[in-house]
PDB file of N, CA, C, O and CB in Angstrom:
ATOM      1  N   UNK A   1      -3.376  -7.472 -14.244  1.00  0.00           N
ATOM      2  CA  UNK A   1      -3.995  -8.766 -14.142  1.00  0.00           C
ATOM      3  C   UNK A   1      -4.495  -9.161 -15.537  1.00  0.00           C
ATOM      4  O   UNK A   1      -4.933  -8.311 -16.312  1.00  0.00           O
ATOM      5  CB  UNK A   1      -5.151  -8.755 -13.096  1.00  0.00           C
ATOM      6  N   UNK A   2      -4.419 -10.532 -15.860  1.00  0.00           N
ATOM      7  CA  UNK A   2      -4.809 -11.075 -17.631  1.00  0.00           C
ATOM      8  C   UNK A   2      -6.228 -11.985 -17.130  1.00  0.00           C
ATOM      9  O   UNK A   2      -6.563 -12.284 -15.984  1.00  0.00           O
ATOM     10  CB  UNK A   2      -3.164 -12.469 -18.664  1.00  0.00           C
ATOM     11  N   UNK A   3      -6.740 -12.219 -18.113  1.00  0.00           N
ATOM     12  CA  UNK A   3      -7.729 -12.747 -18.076  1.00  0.00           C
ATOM     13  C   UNK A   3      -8.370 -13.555 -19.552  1.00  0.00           C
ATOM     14  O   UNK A   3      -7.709 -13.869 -20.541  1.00  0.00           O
ATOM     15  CB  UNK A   3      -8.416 -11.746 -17.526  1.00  0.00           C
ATOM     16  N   UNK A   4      -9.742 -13.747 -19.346  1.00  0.00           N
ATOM     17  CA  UNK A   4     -10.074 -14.400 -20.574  1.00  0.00           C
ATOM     18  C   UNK A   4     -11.030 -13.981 -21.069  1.00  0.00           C
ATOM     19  O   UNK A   4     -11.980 -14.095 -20.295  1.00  0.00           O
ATOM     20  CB  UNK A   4     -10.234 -15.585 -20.560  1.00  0.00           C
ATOM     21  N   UNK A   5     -11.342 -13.451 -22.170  1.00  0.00           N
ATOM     22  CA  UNK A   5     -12.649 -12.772 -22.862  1.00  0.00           C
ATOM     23  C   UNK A   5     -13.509 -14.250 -23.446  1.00  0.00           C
ATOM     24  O   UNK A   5     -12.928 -14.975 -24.254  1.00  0.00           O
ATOM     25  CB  UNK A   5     -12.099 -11.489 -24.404  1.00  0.00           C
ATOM     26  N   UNK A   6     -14.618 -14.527 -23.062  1.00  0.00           N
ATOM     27  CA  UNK A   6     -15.202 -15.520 -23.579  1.00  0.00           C
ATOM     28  C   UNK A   6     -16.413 -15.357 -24.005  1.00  0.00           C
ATOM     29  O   UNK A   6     -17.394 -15.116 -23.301  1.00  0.00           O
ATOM     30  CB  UNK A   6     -15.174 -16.394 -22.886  1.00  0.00           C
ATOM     31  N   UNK A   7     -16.373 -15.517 -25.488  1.00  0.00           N
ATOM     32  CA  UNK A   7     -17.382 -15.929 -26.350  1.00  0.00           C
ATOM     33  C   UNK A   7     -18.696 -16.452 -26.129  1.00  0.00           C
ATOM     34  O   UNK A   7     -18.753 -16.812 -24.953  1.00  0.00           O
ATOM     35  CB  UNK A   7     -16.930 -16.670 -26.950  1.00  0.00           C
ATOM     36  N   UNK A   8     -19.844 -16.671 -26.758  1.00  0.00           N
ATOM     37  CA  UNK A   8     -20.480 -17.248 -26.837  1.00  0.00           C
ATOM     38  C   UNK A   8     -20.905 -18.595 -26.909  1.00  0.00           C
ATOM     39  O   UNK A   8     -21.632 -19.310 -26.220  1.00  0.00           O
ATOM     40  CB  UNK A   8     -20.574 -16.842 -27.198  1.00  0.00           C
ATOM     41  N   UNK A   9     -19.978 -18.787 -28.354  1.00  0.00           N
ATOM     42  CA  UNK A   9     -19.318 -20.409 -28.436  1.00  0.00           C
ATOM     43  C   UNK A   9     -17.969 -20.563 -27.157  1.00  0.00           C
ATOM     44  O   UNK A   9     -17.187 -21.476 -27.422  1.00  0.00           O
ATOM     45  CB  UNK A   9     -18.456 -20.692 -30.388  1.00  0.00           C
ATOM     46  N   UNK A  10     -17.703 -19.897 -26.053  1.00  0.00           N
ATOM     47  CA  UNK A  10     -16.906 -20.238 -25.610  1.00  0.00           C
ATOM     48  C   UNK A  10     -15.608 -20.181 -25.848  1.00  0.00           C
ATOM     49  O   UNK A  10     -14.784 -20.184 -24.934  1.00  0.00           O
ATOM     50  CB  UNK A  10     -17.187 -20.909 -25.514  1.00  0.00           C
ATOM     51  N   UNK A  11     -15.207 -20.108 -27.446  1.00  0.00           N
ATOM     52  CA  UNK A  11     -14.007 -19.258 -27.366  1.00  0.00           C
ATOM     53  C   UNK A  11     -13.092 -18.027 -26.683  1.00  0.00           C
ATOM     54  O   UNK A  11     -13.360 -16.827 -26.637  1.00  0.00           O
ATOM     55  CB  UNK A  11     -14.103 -19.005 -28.096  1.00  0.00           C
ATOM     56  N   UNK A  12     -11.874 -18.771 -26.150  1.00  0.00           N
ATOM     57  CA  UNK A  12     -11.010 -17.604 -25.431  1.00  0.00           C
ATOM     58  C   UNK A  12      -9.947 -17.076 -25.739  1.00  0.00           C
ATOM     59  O   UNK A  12      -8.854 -17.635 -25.644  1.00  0.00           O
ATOM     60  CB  UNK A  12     -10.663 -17.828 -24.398  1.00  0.00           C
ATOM     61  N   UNK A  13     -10.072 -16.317 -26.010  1.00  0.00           N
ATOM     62  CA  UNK A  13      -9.183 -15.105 -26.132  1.00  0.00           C
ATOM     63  C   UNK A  13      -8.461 -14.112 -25.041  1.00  0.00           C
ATOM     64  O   UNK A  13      -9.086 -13.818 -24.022  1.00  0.00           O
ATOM     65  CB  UNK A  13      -9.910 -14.336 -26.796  1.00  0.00           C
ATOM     66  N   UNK A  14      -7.381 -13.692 -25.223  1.00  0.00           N
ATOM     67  CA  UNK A  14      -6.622 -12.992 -23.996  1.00  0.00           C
ATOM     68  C   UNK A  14      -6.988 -11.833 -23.977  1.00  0.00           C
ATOM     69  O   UNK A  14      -7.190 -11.184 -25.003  1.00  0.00           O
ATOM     70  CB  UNK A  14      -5.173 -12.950 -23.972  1.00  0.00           C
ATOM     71  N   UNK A  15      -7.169 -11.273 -22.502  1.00  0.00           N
ATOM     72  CA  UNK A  15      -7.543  -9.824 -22.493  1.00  0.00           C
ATOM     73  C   UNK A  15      -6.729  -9.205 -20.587  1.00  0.00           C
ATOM     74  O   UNK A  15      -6.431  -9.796 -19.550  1.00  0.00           O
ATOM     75  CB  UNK A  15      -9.802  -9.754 -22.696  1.00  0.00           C
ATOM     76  N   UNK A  16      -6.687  -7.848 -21.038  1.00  0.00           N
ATOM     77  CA  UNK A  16      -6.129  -7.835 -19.403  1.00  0.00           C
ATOM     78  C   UNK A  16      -7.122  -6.474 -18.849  1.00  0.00           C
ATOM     79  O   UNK A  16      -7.585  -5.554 -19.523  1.00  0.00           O
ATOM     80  CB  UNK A  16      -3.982  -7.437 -19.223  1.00  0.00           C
ATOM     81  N   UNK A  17      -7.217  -6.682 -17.697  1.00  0.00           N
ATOM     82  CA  UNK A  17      -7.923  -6.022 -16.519  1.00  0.00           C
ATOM     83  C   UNK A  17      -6.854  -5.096 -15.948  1.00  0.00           C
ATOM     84  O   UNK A  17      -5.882  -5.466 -15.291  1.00  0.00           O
ATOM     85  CB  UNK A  17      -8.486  -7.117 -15.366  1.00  0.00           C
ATOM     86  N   UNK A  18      -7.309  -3.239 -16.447  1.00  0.00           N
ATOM     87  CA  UNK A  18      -6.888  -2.304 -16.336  1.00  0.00           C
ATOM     88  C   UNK A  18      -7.067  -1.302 -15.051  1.00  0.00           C
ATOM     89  O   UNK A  18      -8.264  -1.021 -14.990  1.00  0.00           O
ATOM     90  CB  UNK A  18      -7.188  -1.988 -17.311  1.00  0.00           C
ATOM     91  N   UNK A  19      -6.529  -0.825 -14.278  1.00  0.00           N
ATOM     92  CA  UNK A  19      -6.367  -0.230 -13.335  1.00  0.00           C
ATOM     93  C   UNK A  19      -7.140   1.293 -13.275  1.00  0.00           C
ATOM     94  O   UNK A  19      -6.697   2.239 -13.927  1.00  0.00           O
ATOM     95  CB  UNK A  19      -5.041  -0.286 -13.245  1.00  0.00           C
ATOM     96  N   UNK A  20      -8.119   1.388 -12.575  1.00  0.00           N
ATOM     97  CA  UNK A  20      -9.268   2.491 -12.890  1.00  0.00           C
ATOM     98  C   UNK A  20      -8.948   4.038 -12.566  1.00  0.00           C
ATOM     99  O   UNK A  20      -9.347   4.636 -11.567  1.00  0.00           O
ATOM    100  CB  UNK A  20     -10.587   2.124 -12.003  1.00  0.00           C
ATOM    101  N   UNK A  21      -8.205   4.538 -13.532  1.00  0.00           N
ATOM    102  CA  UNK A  21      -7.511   5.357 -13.005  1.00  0.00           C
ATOM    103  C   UNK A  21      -7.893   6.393 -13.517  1.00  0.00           C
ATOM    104  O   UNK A  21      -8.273   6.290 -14.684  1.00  0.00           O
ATOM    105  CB  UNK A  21      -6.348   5.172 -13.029  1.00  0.00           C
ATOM    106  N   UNK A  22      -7.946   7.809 -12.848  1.00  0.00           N
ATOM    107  CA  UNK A  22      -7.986   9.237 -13.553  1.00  0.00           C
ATOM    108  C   UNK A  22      -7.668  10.633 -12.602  1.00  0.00           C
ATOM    109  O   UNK A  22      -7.503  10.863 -11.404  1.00  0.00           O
ATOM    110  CB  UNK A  22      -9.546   9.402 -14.171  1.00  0.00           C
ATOM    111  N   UNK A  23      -7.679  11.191 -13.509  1.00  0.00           N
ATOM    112  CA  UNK A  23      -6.699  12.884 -12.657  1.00  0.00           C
ATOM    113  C   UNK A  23      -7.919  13.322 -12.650  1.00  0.00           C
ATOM    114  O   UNK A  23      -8.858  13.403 -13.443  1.00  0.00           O
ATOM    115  CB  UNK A  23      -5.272  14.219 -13.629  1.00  0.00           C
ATOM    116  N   UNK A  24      -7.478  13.825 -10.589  1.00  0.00           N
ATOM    117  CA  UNK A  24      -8.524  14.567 -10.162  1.00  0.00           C
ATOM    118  C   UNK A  24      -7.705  15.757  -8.906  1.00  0.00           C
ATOM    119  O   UNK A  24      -6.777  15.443  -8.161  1.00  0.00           O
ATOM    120  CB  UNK A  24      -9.809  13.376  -9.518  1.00  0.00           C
ATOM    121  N   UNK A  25      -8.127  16.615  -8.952  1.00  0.00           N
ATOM    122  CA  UNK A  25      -8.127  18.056  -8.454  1.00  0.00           C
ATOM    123  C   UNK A  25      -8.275  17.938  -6.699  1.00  0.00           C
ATOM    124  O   UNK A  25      -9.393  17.858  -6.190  1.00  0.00           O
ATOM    125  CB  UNK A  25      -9.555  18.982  -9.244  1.00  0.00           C
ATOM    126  N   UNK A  26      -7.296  17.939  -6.049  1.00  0.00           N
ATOM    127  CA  UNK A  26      -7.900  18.234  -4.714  1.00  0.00           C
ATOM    128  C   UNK A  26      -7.155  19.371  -3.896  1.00  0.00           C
ATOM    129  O   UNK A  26      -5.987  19.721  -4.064  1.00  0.00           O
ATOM    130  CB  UNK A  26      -7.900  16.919  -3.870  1.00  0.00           C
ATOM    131  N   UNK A  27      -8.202  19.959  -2.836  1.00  0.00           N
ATOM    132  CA  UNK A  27      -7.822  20.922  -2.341  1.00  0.00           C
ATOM    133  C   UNK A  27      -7.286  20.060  -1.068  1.00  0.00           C
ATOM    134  O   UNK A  27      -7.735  19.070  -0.490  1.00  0.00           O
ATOM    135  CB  UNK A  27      -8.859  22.063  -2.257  1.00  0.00           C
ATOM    136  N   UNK A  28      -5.881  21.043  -0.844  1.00  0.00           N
ATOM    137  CA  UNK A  28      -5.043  20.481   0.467  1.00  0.00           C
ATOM    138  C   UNK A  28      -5.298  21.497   1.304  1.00  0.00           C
ATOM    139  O   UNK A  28      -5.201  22.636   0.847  1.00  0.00           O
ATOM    140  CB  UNK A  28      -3.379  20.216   0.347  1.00  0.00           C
ATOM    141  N   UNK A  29      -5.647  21.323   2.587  1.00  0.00           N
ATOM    142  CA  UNK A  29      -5.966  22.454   3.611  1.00  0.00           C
ATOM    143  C   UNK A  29      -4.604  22.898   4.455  1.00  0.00           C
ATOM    144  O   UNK A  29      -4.441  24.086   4.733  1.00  0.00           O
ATOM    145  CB  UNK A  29      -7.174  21.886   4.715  1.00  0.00           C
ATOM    146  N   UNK A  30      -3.727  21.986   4.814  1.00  0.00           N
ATOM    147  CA  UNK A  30      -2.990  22.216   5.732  1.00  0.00           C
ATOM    148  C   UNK A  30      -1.943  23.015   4.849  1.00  0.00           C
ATOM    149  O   UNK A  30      -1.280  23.904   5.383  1.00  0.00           O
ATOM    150  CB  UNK A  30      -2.592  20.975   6.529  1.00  0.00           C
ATOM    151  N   UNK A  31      -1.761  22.673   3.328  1.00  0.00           N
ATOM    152  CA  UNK A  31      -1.133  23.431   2.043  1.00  0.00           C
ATOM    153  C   UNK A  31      -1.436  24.510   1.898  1.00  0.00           C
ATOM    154  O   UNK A  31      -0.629  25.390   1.597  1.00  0.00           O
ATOM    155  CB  UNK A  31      -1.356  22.999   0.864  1.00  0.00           C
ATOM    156  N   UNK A  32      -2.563  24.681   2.062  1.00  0.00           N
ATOM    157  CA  UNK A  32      -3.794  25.542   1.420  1.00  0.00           C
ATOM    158  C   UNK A  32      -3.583  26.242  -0.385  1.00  0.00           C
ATOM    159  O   UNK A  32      -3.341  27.366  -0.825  1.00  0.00           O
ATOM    160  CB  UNK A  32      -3.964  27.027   2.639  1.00  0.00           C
ATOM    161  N   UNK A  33      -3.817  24.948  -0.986  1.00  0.00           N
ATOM    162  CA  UNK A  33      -2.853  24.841  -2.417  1.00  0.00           C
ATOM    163  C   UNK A  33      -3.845  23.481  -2.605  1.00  0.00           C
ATOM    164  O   UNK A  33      -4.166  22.648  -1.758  1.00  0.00           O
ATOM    165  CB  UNK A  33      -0.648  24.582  -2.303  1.00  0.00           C
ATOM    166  N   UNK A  34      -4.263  23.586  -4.252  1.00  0.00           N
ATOM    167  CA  UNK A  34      -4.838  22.723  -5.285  1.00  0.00           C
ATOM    168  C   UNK A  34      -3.860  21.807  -5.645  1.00  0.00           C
ATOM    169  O   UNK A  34      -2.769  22.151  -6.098  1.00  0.00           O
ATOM    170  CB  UNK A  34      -5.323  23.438  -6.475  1.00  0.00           C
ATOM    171  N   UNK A  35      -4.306  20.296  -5.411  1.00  0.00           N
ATOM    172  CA  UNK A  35      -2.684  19.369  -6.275  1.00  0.00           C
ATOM    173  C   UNK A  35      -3.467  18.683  -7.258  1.00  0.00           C
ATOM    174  O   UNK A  35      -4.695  18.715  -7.337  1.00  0.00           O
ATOM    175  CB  UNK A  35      -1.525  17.890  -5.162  1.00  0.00           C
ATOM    176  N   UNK A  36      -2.663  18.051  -8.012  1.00  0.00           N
ATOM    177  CA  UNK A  36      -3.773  17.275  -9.217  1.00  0.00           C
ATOM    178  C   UNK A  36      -2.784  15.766  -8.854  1.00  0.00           C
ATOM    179  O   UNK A  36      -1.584  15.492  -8.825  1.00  0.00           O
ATOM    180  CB  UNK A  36      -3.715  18.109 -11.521  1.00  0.00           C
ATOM    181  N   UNK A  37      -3.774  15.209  -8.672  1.00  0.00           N
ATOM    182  CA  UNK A  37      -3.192  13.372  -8.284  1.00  0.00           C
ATOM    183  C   UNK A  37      -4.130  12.337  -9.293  1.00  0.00           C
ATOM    184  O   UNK A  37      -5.340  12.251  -9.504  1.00  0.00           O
ATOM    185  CB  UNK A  37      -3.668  12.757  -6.161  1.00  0.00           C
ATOM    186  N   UNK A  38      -2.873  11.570  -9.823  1.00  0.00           N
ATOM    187  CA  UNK A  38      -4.053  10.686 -10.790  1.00  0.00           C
ATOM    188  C   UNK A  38      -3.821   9.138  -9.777  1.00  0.00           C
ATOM    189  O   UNK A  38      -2.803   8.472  -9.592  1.00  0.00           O
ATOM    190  CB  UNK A  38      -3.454  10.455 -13.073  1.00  0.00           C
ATOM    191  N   UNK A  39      -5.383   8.938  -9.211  1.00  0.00           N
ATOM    192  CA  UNK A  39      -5.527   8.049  -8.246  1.00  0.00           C
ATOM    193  C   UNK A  39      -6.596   7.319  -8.881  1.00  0.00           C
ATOM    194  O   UNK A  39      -7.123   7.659  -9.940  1.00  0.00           O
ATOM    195  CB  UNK A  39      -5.770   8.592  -6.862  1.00  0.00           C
ATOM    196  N   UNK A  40      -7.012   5.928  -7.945  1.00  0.00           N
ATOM    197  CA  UNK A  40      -7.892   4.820  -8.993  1.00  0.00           C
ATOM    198  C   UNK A  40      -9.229   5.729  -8.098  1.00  0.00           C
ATOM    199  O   UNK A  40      -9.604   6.841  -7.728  1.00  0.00           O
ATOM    200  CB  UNK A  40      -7.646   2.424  -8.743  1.00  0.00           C
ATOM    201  N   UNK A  41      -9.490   4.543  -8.111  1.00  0.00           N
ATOM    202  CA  UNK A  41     -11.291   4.855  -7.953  1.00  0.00           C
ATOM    203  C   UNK A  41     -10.841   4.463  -6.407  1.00  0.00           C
ATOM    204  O   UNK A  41     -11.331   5.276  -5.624  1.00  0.00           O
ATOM    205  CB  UNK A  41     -12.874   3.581  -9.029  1.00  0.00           C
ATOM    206  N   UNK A  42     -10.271   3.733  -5.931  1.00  0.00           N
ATOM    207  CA  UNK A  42     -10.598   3.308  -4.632  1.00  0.00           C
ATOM    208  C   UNK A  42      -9.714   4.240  -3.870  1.00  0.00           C
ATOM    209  O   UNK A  42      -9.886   4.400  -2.662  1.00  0.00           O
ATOM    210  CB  UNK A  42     -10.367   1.748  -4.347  1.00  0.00           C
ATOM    211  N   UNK A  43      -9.008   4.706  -4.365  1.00  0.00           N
ATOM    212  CA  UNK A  43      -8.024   5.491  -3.973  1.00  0.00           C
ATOM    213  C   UNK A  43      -8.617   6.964  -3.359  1.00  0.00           C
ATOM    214  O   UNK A  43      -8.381   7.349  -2.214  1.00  0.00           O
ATOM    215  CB  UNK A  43      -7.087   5.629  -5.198  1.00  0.00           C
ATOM    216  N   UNK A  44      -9.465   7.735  -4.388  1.00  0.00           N
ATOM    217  CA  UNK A  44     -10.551   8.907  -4.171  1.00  0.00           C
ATOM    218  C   UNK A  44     -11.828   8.756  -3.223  1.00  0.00           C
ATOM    219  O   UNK A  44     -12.544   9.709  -2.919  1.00  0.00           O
ATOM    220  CB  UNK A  44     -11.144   9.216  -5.529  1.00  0.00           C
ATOM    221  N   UNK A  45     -12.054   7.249  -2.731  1.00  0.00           N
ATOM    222  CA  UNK A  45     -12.888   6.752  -1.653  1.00  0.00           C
ATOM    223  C   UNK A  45     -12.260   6.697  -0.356  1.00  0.00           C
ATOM    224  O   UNK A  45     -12.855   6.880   0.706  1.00  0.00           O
ATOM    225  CB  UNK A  45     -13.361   5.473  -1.950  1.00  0.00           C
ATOM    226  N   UNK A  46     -11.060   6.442  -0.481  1.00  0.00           N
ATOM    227  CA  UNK A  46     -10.028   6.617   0.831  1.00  0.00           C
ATOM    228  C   UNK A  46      -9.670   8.165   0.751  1.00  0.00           C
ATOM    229  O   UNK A  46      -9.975   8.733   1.799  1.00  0.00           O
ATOM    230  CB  UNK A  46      -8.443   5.558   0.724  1.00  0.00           C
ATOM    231  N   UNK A  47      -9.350   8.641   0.207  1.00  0.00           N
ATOM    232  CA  UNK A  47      -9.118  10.209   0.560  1.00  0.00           C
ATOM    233  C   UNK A  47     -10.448  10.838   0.895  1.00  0.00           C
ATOM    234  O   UNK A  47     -10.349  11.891   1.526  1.00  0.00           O
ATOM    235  CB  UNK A  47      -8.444  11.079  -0.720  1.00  0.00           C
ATOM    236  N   UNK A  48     -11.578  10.461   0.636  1.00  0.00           N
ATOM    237  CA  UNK A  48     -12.719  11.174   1.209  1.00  0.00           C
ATOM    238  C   UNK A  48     -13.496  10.600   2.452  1.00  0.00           C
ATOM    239  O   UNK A  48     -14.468  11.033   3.070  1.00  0.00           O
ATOM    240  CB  UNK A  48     -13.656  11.323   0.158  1.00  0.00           C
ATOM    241  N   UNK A  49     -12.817   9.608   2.582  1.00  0.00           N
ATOM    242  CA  UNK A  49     -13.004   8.756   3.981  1.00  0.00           C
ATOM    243  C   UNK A  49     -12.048   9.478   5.100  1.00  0.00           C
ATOM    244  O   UNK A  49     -12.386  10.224   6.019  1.00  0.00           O
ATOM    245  CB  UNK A  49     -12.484   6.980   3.774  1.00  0.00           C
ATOM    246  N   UNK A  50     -10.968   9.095   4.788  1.00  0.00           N
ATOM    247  CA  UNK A  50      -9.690   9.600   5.879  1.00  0.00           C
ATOM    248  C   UNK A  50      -9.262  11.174   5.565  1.00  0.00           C
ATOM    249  O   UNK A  50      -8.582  11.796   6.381  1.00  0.00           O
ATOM    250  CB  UNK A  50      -8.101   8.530   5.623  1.00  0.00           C
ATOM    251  N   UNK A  51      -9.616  11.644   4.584  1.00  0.00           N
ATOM    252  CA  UNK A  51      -8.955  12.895   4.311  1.00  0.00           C
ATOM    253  C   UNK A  51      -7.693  12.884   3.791  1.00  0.00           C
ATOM    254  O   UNK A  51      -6.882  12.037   4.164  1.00  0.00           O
ATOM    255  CB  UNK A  51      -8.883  13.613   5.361  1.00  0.00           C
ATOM    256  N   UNK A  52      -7.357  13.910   2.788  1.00  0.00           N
ATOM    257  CA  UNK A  52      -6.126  13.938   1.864  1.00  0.00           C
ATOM    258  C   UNK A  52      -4.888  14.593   2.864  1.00  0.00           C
ATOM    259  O   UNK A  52      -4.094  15.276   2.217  1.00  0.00           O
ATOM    260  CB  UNK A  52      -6.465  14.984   0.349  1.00  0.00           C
ATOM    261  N   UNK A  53      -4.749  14.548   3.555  1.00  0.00           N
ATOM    262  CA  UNK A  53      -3.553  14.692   4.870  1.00  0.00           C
ATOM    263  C   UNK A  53      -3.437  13.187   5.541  1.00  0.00           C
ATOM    264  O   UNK A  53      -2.324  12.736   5.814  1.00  0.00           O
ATOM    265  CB  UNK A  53      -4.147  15.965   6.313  1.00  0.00           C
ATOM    266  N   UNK A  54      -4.200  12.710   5.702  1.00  0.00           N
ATOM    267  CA  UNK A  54      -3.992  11.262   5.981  1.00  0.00           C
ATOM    268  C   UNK A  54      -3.278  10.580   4.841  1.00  0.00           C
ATOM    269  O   UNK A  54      -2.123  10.155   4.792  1.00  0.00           O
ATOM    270  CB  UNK A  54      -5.333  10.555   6.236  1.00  0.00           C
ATOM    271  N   UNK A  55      -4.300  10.574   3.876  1.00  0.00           N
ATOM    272  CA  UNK A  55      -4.170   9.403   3.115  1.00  0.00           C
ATOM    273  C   UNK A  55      -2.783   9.391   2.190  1.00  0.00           C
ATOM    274  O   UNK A  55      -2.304   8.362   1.716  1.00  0.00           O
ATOM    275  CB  UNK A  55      -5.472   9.289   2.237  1.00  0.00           C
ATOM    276  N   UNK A  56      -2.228  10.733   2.023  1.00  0.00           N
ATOM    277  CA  UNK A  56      -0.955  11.488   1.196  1.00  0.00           C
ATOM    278  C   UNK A  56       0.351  10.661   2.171  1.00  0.00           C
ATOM    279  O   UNK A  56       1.348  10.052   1.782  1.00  0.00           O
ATOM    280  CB  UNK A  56      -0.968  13.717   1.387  1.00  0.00           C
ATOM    281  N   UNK A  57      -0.250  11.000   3.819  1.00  0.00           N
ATOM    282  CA  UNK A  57       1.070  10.208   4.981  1.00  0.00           C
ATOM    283  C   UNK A  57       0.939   8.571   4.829  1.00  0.00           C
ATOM    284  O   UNK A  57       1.929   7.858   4.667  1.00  0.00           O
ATOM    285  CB  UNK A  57       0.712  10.617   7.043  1.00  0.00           C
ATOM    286  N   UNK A  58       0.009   8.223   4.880  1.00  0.00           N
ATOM    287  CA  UNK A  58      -0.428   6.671   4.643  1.00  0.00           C
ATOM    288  C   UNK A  58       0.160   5.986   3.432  1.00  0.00           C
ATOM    289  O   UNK A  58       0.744   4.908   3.542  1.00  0.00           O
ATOM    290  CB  UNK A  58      -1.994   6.549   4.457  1.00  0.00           C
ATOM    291  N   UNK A  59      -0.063   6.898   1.735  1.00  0.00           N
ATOM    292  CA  UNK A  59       0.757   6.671   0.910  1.00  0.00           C
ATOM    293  C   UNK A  59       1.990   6.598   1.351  1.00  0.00           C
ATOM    294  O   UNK A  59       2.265   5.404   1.469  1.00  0.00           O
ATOM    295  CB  UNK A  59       0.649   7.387   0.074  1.00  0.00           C
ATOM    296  N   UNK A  60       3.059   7.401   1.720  1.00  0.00           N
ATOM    297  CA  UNK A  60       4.303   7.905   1.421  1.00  0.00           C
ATOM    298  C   UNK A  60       4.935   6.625   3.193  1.00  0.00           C
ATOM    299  O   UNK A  60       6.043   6.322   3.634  1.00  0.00           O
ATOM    300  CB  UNK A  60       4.370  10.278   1.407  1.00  0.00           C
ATOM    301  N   UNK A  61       4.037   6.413   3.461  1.00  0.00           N
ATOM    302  CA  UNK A  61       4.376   5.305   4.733  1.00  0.00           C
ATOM    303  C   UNK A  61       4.514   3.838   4.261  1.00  0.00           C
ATOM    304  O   UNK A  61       5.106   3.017   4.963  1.00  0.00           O
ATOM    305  CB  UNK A  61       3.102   5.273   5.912  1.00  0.00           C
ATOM    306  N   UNK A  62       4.026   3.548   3.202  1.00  0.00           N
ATOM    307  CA  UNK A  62       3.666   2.103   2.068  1.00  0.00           C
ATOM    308  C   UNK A  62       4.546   2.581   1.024  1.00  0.00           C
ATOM    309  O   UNK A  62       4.526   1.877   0.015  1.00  0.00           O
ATOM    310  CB  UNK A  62       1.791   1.823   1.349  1.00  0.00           C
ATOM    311  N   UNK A  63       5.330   3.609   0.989  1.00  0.00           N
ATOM    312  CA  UNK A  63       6.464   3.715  -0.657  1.00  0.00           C
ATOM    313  C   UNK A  63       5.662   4.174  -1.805  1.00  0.00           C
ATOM    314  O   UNK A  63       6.357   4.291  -2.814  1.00  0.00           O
ATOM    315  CB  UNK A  63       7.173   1.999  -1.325  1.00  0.00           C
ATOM    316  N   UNK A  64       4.272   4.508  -1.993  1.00  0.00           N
ATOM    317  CA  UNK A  64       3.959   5.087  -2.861  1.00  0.00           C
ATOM    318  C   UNK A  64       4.096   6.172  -3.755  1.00  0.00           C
ATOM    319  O   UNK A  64       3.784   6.202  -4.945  1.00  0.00           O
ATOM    320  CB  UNK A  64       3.461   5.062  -2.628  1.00  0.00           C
ATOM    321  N   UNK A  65       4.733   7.302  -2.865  1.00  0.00           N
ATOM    322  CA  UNK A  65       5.177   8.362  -3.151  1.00  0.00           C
ATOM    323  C   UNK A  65       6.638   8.494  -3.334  1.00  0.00           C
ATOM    324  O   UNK A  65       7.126   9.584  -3.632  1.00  0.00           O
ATOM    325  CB  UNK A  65       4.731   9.089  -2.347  1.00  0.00           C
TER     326      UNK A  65
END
């Protein structure tokens, strides 16, 4: 997504809005095996909501995987 960085005086300039992303460590139970997934921020709120057996089938059901 682009956007506009604006000044004081109101000058605009182009800027873009980056996707909050970072590698994080999770334990799979039904695996019983460590995976490393680089997921956003909202992404690590849904896996700790639904659980990473859900949310891995839920991905791969939407083409993510």
């Amino acid at each position: 997504m682009v956007g506009n960085n604006v000044a004081h005086s109101k000058k605009r300039t182009k800027r873009s809005f980056d996707v909050n992303l970072s590698k994080r460590k999770f334990y799979w139970v039904e695996q019983d095996c460590w995976i490393m997934l680089n997921v956003s921020a909202a992404g690590v709120r849904t896996i700790n909501k639904l659980g990473l057996d859900i949310a891995i089938r839920k991905a791969a059901e939407k083409g993510f995987l």
